[in-house]
C-alpha positions as CSV (number, residue, x, y, z in Angstrom):
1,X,-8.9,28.7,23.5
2,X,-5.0,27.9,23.2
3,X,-3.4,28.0,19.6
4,X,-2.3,24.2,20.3
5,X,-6.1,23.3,20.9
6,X,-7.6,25.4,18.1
7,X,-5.2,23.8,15.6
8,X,-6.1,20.1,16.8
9,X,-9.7,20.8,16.8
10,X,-9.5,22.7,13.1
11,X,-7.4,19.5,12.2
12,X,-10.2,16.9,12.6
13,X,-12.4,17.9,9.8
14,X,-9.9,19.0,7.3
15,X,-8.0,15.6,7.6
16,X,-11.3,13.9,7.1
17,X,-12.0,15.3,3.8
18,X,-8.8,14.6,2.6
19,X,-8.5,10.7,3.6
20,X,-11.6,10.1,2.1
21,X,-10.7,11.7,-1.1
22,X,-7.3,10.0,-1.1
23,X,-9.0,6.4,-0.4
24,X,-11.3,7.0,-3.0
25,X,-8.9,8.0,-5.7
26,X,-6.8,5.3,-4.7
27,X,-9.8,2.8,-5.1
28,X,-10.8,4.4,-8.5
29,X,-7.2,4.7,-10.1
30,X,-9.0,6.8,-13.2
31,X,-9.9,9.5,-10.4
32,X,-6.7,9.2,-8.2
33,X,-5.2,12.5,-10.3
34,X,-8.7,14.5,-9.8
35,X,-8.8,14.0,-6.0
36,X,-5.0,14.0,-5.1
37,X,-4.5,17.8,-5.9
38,X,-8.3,18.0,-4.9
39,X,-7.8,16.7,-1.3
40,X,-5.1,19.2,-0.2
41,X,-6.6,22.1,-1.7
42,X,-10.0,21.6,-0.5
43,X,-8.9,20.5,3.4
44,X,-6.8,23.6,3.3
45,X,-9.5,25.2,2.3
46,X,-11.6,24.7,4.9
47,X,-9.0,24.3,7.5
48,X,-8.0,28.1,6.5
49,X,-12.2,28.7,7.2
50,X,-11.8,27.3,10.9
51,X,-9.1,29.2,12.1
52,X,-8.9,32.9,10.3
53,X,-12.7,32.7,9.8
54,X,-14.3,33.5,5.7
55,X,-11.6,35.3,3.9
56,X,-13.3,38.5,1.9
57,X,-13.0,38.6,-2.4
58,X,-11.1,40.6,-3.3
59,X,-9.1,40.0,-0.2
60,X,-9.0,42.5,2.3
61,X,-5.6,40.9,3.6
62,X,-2.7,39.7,2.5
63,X,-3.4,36.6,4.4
64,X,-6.7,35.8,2.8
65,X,-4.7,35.0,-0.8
66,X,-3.9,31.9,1.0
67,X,-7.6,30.5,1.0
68,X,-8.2,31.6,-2.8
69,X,-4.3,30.6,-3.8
70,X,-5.7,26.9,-2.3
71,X,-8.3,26.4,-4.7
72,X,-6.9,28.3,-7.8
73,X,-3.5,25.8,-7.4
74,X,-5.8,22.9,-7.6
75,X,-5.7,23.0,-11.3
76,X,-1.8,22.9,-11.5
77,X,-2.2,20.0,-9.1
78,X,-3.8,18.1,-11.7
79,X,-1.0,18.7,-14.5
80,X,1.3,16.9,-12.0
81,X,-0.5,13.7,-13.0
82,X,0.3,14.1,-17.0
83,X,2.3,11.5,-18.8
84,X,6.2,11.9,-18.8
85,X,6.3,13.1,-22.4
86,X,4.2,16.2,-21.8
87,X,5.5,17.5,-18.4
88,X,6.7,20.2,-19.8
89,X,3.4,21.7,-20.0
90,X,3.1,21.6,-16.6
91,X,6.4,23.2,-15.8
92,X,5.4,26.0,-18.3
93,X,1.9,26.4,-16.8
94,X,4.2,26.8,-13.4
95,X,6.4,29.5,-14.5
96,X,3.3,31.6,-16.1
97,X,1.0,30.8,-13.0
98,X,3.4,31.5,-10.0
99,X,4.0,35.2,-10.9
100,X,0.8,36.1,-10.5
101,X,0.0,34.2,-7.6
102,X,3.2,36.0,-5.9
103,X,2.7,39.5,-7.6
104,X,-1.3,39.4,-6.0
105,X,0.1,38.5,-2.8
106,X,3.3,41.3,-2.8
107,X,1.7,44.0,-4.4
108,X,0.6,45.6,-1.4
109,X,4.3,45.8,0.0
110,X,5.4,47.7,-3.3
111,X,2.4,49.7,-3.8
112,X,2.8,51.1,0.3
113,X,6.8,51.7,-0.9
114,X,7.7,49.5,2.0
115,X,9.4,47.1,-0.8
116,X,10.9,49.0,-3.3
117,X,9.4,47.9,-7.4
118,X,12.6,46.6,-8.2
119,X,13.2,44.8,-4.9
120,X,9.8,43.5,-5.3
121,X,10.2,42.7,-9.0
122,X,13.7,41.1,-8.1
123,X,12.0,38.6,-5.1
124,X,9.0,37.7,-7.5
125,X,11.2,36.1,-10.1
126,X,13.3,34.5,-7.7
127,X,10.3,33.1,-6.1
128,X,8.9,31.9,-9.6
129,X,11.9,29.5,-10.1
130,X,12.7,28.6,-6.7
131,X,9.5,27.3,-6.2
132,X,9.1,25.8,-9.6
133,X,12.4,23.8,-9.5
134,X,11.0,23.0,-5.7
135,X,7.7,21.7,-7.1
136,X,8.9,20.3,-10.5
137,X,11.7,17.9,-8.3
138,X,9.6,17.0,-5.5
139,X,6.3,15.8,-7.3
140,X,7.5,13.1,-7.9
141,X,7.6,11.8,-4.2
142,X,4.0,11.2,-4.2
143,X,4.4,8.1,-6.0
144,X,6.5,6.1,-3.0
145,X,4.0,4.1,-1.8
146,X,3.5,3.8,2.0
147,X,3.4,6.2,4.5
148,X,6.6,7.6,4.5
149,X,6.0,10.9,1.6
150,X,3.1,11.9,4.3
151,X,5.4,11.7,7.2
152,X,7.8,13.7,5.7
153,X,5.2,16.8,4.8
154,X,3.6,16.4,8.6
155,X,7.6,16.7,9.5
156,X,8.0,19.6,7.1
157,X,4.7,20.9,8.3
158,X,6.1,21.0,12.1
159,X,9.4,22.2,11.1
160,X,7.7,25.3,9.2
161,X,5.3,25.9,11.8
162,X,7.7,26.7,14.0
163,X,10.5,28.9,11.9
164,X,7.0,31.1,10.9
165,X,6.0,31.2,14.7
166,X,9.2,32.7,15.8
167,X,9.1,34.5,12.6
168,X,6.2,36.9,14.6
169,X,3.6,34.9,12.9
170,X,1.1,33.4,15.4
171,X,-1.7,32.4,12.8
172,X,0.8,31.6,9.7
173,X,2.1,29.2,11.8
174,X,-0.9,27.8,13.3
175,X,-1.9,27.7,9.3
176,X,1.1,25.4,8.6
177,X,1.7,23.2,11.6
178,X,-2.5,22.4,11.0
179,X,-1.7,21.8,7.2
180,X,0.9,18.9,8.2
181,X,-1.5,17.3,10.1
182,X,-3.8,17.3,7.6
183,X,-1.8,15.4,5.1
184,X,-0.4,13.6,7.9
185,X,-3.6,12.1,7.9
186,X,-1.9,9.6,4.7
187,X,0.5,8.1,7.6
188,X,-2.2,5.6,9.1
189,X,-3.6,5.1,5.8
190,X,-0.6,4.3,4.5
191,X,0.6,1.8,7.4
192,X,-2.5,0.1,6.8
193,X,-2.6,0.1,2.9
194,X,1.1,-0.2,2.1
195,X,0.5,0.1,-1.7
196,X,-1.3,3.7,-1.0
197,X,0.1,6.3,-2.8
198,X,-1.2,10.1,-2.0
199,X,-0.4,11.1,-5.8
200,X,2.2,13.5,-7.2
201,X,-0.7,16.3,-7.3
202,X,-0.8,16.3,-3.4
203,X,2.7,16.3,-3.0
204,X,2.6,19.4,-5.7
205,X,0.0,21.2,-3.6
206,X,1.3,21.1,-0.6
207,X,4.5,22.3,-1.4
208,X,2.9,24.9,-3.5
209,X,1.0,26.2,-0.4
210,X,3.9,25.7,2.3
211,X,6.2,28.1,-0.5
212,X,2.7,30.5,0.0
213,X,3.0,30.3,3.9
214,X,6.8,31.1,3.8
215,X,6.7,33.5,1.3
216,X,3.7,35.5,3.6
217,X,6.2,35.8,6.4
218,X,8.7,37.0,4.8
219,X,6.7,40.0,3.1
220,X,4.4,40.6,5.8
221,X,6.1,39.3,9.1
222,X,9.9,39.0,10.2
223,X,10.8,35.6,8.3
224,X,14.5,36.1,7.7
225,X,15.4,35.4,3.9
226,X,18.2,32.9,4.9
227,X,15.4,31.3,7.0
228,X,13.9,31.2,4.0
229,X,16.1,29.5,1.8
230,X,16.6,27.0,4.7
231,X,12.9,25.9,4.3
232,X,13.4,25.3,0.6
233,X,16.3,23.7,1.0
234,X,14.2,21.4,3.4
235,X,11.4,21.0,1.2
236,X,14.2,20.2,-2.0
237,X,15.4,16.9,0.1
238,X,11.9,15.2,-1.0
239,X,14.0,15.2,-4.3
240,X,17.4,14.2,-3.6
241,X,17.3,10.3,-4.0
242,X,15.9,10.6,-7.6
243,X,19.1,12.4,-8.6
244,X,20.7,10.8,-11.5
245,X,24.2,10.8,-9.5
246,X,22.5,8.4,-6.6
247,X,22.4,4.9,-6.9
248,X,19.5,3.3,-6.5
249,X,17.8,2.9,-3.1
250,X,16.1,1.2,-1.0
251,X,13.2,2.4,0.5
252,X,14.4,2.5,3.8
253,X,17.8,4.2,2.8
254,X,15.9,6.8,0.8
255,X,13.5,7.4,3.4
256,X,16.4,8.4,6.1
257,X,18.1,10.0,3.7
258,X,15.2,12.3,3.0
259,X,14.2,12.7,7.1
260,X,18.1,13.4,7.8
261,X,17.9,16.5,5.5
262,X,14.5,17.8,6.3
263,X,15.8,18.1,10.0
264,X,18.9,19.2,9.1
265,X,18.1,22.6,6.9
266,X,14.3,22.5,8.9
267,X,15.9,22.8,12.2
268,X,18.3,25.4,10.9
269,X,15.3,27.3,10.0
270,X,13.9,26.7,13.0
271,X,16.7,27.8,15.4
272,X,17.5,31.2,13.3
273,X,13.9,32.2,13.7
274,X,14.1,31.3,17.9
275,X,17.5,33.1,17.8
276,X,16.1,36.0,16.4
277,X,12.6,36.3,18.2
278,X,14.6,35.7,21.3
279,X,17.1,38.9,20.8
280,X,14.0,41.3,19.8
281,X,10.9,42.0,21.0
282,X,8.6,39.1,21.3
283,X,5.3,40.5,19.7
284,X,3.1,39.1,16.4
285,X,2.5,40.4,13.4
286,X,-0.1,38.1,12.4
């Protein structure tokens, strides 16, 4: 079965599960935090299940930190959902939960020498903030109601699948492109129900879990680290409108504004991992 088929068939199910959580928490507002982060994590989850198979615990493969990462990120999911005044408890749970969810996946590179412990040491910090300042800013997209927040993270979705394809990995791709069209699956839902929100905990998690997938290609397949900073760069223009310099906008203007620099620093990711699979040898790590 092709990779293209495999992913729409594994795409079904997932998506499912997620919509109907979503409509529920969006029906019940007192449950909309619960299910938001719930959604994501559970429908990548299972969409993990139908393409790699059951992952093994303890993990038997770097890969397979993905499917328990999903479920043990759910919790910092719900913490997006706290009141203003007490955020700050979630960006602290961030910093002390993100080491060791990077240090579990990594340690294998530094204990095989293949990463030196400083090197190693040196990306897991960087990794921490990157991706907490990328989480911390972009949360807040998943209050914009409409469809346009889950069009965006299909986009991103696309965008990564394709830099971690050509980064020599087949299945980390497959993993990524499948997860955008599973939270995709809040772009007819949200056409329909224009006051739908998908919830900052779904935003949270899926960024959480692309930053996973990237991070996995760069350790364990041929991700370039500028590629790398290209996709967070992508993933940072969810938060760009909400900075205190920018005048208000309107939803339309932010919307374009956001899609303009998602292709932009996407597609740059994009074309240096085609450049670079294209000048070496075309074979998959993963």
């Amino acid at each position: 079965m092709s990779i293209v088929l495999n992913s729409i068939l594994a795409t079904g199910l997932p998506a499912l599960l997620v919509g109907v959580l979503w409509l529920v928490g969006w029906r019940f507002r007192s449950a909309s935090a619960f299910l938001s982060a719930s959604g994501v994590g559970g429908g990548f989850a299972l969409l993990y299940w139908l393409i790699l198979g059951r992952p093994d615990f303890p993990p038997i493969d770097a890969t397979q930190w993905l499917f328990w990462s999903a479920l043990a990120f759910v919790p910092i999911g719900w913490l997006a959902h706290i009141a203003k005044e007490f955020r700050w408890i979630w960006v602290w749970v961030l910093l002390l939960t993100l080491p060791i969810a990077f240090i579990l996946l990594l340690r294998p590179l530094m204990a095989s020498e293949f990463w030196s412990m400083t090197t190693g040491v040196a990306w897991i910090l960087v990794l921490t903030i990157a991706t907490t300042l990328l989480v911390g800013f972009t949360a807040r997209a998943g209050d914009e109601p409409g469809m346009g927040t889950p069009f965006l993270l299909a986009v991103l979705g696309g965008l990564s699948a394709g830099a971690l394809f050509f980064g020599k990995s087949a299945s980390l791709g497959q993993l990524a492109g499948t997860l955008g069209g599973v939270v995709g699956i809040g772009v007819p839902i949200g056409f329909f129900l224009r006051r739908f929100q998908m919830g900052r905990g779904a935003v949270a998690m899926t960024i959480m879990l692309y930053a996973y997938l990237w991070t996995t290609t760069l350790g364990y397949a041929e991700l370039k680290p500028v590629a790398l900073v290209m996709l967070y760069l992508a993933g940072l223009s969810f938060a760009v409108p909400y900075a205190p310099l920018l005048p208000h906008l309107k939803p339309v203007t932010k919307f374009f504004l956001q899609l303009g620099l998602l292709l932009l620093f996407g597609g740059i990711a994009f074309a240096i991992s085609y450049f670079t699979y294209s000048s070496g040898a075309r074979s998959y790590v993963y």
